[in-house]
PDB file of N, CA, C, O and CB in Angstrom:
ATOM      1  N   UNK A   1      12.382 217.515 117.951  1.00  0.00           N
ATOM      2  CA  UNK A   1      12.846 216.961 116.701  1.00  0.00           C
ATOM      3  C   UNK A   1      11.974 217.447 115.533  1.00  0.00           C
ATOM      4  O   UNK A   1      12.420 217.680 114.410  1.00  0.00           O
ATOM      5  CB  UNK A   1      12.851 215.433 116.774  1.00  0.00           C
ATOM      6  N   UNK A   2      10.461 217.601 115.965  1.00  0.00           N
ATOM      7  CA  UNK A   2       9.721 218.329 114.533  1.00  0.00           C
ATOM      8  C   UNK A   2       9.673 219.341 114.231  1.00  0.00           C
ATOM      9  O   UNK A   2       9.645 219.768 113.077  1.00  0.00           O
ATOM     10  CB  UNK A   2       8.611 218.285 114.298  1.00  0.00           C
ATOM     11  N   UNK A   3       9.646 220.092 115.490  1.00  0.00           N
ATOM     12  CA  UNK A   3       9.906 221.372 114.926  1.00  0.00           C
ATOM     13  C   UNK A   3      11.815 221.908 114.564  1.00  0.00           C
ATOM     14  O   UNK A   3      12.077 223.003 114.068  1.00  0.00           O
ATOM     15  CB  UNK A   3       9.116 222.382 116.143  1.00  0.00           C
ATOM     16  N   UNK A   4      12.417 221.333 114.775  1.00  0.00           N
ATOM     17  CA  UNK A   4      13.622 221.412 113.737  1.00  0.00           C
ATOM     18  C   UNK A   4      13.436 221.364 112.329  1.00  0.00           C
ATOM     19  O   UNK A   4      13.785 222.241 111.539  1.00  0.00           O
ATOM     20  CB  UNK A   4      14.502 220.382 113.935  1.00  0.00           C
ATOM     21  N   UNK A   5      12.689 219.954 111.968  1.00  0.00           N
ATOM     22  CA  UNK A   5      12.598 219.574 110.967  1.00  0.00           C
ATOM     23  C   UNK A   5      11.539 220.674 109.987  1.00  0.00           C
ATOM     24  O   UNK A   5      11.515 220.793 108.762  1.00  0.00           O
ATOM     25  CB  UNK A   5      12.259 218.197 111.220  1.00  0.00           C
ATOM     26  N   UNK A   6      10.674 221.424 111.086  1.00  0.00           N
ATOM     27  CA  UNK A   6       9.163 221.857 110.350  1.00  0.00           C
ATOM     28  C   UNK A   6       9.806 223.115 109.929  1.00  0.00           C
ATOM     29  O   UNK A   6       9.319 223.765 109.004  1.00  0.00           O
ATOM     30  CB  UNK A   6       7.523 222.070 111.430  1.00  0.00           C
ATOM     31  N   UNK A   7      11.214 223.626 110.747  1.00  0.00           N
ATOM     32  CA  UNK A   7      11.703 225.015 110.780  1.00  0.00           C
ATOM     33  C   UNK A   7      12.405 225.002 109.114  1.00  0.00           C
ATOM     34  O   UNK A   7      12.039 225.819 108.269  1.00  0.00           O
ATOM     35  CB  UNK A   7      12.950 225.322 112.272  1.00  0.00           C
ATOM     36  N   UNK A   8      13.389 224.003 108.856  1.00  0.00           N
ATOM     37  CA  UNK A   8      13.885 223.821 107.851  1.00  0.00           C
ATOM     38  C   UNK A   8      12.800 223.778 106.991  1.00  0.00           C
ATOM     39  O   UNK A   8      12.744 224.745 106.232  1.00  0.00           O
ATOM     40  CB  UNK A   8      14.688 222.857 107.872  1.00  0.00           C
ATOM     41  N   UNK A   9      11.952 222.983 106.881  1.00  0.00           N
ATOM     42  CA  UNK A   9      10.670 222.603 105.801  1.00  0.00           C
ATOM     43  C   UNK A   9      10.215 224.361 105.462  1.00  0.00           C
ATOM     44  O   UNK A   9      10.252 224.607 104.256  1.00  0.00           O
ATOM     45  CB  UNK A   9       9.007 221.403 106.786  1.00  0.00           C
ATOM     46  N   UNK A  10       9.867 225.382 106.221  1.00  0.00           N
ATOM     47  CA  UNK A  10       9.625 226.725 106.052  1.00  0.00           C
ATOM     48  C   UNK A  10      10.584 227.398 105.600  1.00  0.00           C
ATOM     49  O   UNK A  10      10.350 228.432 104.974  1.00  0.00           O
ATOM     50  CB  UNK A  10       9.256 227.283 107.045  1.00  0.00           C
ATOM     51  N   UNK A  11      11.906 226.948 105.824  1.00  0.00           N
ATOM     52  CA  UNK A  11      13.343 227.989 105.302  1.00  0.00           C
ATOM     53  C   UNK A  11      13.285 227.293 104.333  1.00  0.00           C
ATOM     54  O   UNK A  11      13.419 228.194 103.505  1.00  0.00           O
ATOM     55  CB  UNK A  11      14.991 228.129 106.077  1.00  0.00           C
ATOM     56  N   UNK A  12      13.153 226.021 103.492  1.00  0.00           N
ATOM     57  CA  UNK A  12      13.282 225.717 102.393  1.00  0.00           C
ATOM     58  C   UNK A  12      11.846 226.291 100.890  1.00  0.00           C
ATOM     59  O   UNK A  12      11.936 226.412  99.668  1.00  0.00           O
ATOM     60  CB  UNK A  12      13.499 224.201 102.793  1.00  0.00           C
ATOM     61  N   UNK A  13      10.806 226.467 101.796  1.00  0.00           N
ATOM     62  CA  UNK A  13       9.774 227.120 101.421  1.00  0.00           C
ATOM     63  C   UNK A  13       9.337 228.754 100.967  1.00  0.00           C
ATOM     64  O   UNK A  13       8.699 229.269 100.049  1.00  0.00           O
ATOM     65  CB  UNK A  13       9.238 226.785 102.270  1.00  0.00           C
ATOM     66  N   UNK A  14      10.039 229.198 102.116  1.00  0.00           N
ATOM     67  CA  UNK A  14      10.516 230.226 102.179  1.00  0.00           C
ATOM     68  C   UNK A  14      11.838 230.746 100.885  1.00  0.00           C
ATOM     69  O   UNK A  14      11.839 231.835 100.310  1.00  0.00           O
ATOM     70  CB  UNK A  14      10.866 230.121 103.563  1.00  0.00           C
ATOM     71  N   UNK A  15      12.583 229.934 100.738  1.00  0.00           N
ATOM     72  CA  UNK A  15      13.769 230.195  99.830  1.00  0.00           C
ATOM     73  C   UNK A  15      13.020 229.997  98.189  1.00  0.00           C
ATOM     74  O   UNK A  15      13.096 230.798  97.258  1.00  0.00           O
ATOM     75  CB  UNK A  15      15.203 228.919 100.223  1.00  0.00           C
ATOM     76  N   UNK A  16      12.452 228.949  98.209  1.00  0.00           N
ATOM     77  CA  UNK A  16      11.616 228.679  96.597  1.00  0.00           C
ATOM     78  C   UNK A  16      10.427 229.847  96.302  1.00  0.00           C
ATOM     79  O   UNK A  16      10.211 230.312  95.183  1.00  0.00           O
ATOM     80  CB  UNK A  16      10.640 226.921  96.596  1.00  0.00           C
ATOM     81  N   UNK A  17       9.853 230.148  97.276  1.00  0.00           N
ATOM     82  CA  UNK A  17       8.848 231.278  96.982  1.00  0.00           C
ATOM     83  C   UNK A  17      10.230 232.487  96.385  1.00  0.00           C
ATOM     84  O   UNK A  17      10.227 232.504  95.154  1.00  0.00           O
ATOM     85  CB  UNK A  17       7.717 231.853  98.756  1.00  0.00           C
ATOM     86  N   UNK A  18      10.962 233.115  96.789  1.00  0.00           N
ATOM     87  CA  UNK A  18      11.592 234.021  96.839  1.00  0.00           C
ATOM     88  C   UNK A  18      12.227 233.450  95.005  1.00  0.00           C
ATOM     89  O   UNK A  18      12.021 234.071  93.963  1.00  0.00           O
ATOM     90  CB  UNK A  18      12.557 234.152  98.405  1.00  0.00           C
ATOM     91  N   UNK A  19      12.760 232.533  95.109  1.00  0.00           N
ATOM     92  CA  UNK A  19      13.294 231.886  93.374  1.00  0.00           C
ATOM     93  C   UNK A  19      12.233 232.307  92.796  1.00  0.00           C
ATOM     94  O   UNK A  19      12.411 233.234  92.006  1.00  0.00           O
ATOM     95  CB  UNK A  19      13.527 230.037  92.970  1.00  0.00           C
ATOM     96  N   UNK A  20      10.904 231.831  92.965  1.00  0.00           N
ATOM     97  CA  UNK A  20      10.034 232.102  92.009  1.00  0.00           C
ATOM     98  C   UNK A  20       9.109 233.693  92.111  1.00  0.00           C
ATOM     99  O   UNK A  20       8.276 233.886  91.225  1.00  0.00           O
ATOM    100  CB  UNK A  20       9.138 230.829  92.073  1.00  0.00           C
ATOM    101  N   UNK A  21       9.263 234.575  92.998  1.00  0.00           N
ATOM    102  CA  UNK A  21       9.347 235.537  92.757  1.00  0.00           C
ATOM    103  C   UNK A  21      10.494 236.292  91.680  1.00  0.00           C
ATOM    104  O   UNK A  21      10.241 237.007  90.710  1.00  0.00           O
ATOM    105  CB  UNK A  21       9.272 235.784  93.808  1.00  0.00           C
ATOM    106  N   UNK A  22      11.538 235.959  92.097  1.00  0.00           N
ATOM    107  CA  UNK A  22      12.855 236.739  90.839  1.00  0.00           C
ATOM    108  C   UNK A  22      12.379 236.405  89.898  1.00  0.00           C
ATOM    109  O   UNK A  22      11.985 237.265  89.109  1.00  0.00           O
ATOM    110  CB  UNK A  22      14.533 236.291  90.672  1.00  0.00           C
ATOM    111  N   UNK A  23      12.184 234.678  89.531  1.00  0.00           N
ATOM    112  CA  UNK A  23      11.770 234.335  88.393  1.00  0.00           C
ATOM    113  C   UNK A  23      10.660 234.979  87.535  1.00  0.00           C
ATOM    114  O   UNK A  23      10.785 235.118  86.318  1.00  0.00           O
ATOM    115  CB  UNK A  23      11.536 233.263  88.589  1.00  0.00           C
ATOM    116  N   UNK A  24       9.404 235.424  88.333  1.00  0.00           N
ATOM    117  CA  UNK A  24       8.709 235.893  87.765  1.00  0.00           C
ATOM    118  C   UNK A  24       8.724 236.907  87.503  1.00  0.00           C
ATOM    119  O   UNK A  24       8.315 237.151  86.368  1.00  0.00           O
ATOM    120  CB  UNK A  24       8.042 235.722  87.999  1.00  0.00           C
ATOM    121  N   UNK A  25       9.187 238.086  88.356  1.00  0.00           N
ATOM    122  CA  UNK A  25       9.948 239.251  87.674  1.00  0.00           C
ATOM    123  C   UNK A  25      10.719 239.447  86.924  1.00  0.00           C
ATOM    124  O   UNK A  25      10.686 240.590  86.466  1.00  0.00           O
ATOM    125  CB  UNK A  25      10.395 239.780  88.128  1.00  0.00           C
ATOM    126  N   UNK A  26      11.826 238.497  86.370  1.00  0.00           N
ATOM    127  CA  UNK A  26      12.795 238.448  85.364  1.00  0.00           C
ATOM    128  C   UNK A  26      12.045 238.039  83.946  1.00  0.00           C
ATOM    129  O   UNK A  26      12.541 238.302  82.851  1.00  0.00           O
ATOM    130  CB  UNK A  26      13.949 237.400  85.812  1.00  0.00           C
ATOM    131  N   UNK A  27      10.781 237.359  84.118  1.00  0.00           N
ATOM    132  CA  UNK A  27      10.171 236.967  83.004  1.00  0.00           C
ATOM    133  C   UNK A  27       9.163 237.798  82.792  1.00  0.00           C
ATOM    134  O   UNK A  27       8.722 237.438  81.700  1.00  0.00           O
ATOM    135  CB  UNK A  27       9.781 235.716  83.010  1.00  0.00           C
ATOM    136  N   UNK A  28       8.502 238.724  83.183  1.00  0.00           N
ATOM    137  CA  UNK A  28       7.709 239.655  83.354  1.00  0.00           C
ATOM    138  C   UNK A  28       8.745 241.024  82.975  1.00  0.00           C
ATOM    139  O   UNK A  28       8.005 241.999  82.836  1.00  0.00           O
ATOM    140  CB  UNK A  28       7.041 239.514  84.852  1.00  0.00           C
ATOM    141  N   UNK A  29       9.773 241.299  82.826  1.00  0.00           N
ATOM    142  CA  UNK A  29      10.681 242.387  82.557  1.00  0.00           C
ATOM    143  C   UNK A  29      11.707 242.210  80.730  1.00  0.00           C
ATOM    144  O   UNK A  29      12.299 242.996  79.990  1.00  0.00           O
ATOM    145  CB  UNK A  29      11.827 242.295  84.135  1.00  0.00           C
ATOM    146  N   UNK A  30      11.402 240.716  80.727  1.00  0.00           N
ATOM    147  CA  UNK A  30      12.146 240.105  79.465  1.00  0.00           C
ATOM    148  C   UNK A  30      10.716 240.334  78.552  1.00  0.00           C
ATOM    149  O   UNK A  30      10.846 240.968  77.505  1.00  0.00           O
ATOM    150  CB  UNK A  30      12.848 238.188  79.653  1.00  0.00           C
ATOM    151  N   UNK A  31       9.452 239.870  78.894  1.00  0.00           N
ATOM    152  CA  UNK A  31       8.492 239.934  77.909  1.00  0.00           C
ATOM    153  C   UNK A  31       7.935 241.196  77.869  1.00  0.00           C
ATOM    154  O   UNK A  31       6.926 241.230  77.165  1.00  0.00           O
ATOM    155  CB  UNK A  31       7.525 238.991  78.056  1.00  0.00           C
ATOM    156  N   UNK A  32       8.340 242.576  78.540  1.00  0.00           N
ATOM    157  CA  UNK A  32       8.232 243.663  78.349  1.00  0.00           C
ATOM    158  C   UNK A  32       8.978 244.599  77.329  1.00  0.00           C
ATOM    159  O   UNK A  32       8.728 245.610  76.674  1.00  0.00           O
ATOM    160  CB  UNK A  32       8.309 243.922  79.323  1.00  0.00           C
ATOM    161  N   UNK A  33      10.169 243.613  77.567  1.00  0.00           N
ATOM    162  CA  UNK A  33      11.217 244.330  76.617  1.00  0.00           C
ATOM    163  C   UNK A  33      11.074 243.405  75.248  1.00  0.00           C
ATOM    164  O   UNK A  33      11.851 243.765  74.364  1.00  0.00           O
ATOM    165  CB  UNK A  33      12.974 244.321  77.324  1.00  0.00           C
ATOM    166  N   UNK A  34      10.424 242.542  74.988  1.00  0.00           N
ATOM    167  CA  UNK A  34      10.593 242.051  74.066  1.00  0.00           C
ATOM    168  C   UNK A  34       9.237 242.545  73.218  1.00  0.00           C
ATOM    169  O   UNK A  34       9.249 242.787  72.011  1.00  0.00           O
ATOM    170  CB  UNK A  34      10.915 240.693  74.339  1.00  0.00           C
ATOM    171  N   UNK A  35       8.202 242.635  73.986  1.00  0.00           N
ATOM    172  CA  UNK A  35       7.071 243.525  73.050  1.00  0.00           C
ATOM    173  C   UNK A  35       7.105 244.650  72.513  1.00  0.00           C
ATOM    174  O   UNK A  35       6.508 245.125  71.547  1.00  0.00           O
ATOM    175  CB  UNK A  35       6.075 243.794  73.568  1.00  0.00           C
ATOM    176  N   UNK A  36       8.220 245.240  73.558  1.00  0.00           N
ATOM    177  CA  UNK A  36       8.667 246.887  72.875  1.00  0.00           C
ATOM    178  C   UNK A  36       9.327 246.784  71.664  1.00  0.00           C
ATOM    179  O   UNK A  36       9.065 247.515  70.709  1.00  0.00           O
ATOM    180  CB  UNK A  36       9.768 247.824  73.801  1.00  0.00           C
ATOM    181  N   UNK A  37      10.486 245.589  71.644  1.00  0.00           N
ATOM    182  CA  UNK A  37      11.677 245.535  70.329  1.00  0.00           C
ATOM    183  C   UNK A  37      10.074 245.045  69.406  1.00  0.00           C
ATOM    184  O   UNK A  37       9.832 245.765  68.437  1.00  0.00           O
ATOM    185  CB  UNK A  37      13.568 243.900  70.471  1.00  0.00           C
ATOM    186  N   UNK A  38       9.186 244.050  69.654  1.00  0.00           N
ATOM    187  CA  UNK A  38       8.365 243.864  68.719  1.00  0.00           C
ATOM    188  C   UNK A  38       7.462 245.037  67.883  1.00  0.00           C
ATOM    189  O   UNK A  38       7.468 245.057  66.652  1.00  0.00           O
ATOM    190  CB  UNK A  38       7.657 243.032  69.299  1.00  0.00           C
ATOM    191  N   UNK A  39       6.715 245.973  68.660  1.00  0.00           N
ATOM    192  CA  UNK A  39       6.074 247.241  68.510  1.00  0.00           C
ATOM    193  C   UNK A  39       7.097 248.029  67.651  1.00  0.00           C
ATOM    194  O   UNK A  39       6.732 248.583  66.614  1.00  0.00           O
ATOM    195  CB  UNK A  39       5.722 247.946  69.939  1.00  0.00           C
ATOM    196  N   UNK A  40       8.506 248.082  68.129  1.00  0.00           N
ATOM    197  CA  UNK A  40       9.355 249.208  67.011  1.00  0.00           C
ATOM    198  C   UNK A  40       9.280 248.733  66.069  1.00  0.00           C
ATOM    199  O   UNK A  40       8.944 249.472  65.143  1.00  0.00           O
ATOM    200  CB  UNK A  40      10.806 249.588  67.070  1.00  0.00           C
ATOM    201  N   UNK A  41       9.546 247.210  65.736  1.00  0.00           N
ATOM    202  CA  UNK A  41       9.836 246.633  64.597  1.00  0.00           C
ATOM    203  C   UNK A  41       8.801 246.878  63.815  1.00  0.00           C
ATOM    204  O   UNK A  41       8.982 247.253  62.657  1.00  0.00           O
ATOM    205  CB  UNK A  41      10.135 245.353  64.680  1.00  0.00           C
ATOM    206  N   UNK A  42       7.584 246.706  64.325  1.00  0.00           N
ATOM    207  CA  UNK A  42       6.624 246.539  63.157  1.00  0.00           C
ATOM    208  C   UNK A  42       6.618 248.200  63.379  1.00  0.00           C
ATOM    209  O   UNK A  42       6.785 248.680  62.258  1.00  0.00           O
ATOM    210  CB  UNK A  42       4.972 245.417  63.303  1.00  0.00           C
ATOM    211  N   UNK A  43       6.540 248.868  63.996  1.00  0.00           N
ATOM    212  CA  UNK A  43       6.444 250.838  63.451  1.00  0.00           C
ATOM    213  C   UNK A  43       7.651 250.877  62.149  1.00  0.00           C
ATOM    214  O   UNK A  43       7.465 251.310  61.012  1.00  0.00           O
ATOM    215  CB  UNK A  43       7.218 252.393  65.232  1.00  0.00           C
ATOM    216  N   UNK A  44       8.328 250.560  62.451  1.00  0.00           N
ATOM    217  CA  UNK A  44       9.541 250.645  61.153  1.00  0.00           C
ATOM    218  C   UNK A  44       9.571 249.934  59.954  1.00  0.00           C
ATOM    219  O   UNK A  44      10.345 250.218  59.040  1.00  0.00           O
ATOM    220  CB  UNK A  44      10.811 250.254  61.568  1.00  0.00           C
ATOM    221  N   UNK A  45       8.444 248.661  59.902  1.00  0.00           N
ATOM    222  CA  UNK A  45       8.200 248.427  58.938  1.00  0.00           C
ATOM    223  C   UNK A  45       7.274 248.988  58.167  1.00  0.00           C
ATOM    224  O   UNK A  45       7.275 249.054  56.938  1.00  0.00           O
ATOM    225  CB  UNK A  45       8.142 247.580  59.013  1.00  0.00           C
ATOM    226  N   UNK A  46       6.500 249.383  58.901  1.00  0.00           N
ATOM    227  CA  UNK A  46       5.515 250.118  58.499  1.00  0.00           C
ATOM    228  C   UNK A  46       5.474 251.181  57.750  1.00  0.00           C
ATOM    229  O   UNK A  46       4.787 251.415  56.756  1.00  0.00           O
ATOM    230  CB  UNK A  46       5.051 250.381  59.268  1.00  0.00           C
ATOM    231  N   UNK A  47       6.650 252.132  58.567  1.00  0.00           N
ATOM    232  CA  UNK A  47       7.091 253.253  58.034  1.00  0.00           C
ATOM    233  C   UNK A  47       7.846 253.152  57.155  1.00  0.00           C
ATOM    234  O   UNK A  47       7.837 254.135  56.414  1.00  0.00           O
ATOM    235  CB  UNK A  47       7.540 253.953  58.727  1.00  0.00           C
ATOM    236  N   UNK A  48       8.794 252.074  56.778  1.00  0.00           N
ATOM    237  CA  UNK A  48       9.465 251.326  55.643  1.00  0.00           C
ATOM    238  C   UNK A  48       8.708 251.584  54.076  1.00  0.00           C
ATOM    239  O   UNK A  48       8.958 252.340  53.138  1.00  0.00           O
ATOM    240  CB  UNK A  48       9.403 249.649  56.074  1.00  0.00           C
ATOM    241  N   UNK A  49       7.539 250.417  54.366  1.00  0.00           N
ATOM    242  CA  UNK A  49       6.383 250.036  53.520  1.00  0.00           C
ATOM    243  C   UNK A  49       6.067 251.647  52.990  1.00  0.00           C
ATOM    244  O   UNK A  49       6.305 252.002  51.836  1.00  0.00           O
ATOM    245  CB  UNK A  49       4.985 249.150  54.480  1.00  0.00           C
ATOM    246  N   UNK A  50       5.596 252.386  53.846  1.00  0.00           N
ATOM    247  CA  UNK A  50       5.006 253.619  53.071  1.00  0.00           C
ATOM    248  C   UNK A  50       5.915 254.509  52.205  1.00  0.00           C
ATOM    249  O   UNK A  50       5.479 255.269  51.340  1.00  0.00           O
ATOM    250  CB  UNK A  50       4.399 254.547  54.059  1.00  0.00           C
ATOM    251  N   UNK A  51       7.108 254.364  52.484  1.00  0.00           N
ATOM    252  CA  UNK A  51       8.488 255.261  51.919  1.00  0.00           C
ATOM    253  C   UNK A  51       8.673 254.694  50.511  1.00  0.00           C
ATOM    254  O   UNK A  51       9.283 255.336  49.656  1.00  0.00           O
ATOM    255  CB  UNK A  51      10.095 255.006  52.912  1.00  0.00           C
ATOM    256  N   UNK A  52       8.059 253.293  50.234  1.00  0.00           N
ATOM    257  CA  UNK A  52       8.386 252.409  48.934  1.00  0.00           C
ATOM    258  C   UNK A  52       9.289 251.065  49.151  1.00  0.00           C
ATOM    259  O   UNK A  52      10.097 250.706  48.295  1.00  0.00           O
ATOM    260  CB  UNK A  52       9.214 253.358  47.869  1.00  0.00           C
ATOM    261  N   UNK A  53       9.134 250.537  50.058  1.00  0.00           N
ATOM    262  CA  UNK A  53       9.354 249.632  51.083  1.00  0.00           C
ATOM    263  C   UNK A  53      11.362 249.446  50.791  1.00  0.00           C
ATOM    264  O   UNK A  53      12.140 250.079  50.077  1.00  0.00           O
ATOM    265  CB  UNK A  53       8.127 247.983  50.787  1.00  0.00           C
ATOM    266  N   UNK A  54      11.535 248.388  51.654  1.00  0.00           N
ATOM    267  CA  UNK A  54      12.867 248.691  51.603  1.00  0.00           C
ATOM    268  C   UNK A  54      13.408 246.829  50.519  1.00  0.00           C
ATOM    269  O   UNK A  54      12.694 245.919  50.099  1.00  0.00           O
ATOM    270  CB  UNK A  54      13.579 249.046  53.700  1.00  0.00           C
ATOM    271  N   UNK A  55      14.473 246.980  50.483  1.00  0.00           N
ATOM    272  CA  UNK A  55      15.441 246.171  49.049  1.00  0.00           C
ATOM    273  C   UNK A  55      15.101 244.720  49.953  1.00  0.00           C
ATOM    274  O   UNK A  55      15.757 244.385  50.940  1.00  0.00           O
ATOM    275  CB  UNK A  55      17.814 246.723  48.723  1.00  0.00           C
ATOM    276  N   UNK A  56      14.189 244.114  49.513  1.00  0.00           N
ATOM    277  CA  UNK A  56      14.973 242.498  49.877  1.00  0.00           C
ATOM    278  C   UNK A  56      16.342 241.536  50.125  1.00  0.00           C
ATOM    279  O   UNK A  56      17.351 241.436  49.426  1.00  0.00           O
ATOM    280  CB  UNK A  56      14.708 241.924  49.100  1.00  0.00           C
ATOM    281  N   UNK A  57      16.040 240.972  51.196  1.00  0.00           N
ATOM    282  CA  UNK A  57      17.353 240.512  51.319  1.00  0.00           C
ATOM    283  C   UNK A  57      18.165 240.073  49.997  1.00  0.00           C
ATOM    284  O   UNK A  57      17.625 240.198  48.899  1.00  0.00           O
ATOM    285  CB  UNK A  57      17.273 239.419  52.221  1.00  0.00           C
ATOM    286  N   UNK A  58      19.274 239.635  50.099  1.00  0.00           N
ATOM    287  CA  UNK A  58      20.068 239.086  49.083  1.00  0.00           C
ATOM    288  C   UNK A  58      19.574 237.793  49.497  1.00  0.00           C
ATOM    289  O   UNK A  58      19.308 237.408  50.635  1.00  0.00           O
ATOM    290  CB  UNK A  58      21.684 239.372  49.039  1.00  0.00           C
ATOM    291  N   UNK A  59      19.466 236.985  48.035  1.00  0.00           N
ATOM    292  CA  UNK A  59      19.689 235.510  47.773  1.00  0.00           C
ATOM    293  C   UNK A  59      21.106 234.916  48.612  1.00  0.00           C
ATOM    294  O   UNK A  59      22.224 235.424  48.694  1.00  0.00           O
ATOM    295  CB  UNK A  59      19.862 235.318  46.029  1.00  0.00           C
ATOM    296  N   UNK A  60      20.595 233.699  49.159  1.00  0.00           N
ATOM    297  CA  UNK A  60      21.453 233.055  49.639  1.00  0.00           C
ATOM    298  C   UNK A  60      22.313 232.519  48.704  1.00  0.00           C
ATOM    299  O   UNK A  60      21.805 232.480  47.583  1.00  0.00           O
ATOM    300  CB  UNK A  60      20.974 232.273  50.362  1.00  0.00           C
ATOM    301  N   UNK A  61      23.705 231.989  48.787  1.00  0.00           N
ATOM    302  CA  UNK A  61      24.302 231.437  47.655  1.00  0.00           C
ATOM    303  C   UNK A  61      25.195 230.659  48.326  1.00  0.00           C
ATOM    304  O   UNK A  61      25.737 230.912  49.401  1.00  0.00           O
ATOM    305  CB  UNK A  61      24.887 232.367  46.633  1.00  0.00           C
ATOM    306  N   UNK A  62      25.372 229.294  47.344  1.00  0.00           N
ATOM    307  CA  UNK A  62      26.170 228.351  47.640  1.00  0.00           C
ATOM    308  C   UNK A  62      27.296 228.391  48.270  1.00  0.00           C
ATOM    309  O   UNK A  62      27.642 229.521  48.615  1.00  0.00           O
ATOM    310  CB  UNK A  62      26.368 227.893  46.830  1.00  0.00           C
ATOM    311  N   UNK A  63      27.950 227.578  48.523  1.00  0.00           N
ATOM    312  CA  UNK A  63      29.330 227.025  49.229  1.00  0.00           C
ATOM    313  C   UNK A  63      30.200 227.201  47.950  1.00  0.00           C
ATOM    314  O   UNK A  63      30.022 226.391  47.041  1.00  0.00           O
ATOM    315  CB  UNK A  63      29.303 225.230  49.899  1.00  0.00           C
ATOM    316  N   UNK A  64      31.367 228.445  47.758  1.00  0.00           N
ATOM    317  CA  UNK A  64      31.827 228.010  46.256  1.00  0.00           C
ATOM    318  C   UNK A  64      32.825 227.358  46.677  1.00  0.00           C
ATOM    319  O   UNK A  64      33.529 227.356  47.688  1.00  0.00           O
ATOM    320  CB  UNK A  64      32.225 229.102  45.097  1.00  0.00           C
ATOM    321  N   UNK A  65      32.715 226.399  45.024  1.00  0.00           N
ATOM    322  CA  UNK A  65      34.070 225.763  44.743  1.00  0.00           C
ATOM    323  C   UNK A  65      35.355 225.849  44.076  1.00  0.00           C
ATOM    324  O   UNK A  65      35.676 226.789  43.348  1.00  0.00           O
ATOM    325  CB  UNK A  65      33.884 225.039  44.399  1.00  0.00           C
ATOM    326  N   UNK A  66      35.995 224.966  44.309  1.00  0.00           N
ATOM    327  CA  UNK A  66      37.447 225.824  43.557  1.00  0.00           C
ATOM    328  C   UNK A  66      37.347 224.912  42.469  1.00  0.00           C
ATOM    329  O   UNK A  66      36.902 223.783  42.674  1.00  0.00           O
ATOM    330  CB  UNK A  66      39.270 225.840  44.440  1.00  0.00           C
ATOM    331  N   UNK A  67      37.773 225.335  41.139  1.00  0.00           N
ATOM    332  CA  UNK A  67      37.554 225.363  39.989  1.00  0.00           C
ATOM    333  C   UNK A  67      37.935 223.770  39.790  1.00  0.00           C
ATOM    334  O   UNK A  67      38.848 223.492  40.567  1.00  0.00           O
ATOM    335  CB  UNK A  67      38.295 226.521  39.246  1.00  0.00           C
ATOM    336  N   UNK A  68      37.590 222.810  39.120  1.00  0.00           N
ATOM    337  CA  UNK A  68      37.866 221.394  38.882  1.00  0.00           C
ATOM    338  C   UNK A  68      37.446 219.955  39.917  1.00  0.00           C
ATOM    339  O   UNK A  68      37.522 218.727  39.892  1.00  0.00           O
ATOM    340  CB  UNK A  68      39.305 221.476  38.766  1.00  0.00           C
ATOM    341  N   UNK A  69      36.988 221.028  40.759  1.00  0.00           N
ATOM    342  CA  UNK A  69      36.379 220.166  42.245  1.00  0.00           C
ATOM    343  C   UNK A  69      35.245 219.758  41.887  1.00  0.00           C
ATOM    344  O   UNK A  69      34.579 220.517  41.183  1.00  0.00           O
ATOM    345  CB  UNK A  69      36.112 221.007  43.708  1.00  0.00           C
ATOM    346  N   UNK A  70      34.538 218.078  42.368  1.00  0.00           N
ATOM    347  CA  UNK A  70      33.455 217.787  41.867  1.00  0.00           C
ATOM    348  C   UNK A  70      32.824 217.486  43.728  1.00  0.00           C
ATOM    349  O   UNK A  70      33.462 217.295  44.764  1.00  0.00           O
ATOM    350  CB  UNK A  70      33.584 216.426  40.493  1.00  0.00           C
ATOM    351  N   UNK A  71      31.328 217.568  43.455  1.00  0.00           N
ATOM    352  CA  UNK A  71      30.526 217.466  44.761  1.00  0.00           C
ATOM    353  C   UNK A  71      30.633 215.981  45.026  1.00  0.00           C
ATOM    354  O   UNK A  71      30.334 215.034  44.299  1.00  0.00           O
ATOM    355  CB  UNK A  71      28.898 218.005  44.659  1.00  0.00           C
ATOM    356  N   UNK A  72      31.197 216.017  46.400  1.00  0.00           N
ATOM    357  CA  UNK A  72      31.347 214.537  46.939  1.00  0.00           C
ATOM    358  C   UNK A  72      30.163 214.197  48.129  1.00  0.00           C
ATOM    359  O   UNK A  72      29.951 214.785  49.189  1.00  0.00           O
ATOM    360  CB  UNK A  72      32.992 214.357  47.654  1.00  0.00           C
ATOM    361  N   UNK A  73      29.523 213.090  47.568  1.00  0.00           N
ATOM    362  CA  UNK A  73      28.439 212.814  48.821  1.00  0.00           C
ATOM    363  C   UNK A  73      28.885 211.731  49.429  1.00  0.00           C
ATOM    364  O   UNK A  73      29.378 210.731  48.907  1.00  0.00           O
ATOM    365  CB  UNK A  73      26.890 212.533  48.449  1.00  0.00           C
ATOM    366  N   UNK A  74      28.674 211.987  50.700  1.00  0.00           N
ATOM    367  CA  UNK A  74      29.082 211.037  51.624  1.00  0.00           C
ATOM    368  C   UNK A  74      27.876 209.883  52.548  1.00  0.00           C
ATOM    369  O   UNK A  74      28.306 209.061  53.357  1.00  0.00           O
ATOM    370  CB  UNK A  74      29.856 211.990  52.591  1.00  0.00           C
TER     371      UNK A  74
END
């Protein structure tokens, strides 16, 4: 009866090591690729900056309204 039980206890042990292997390779392959998109970004700003940098975003702008409409707070 225990070693049934001890066999399962190792296949269930066995199965979570293996999750947290993928896991850690999937997170170890995401923060690789994400330092690279980080590293270009700042090379391109960089290289931006020295060219005479590039146009600022546009101003955000309101919700327009249609002409005679007054702001209703709720």
């Amino acid at each position: 009866m225990f070693t049934a039980s001890e066999q399962r206890d190792a296949a269930v042990h066995e199965q979570i090591k293996k999750e947290r292997a993928a896991s850690d390779a999937k997170t170890a392959r995401l923060r690789a690729l994400r330092l690279a998109k980080e590293a270009a970004d700042k090379a391109q700003a960089e290289s931006g900056e020295s060219e005479g940098g590039e146009k600022g975003a546009a101003p955000k702008r309101g919700r327009a309204r249609k002409p005679g409409m007054k702001r209703v707070f709720v």
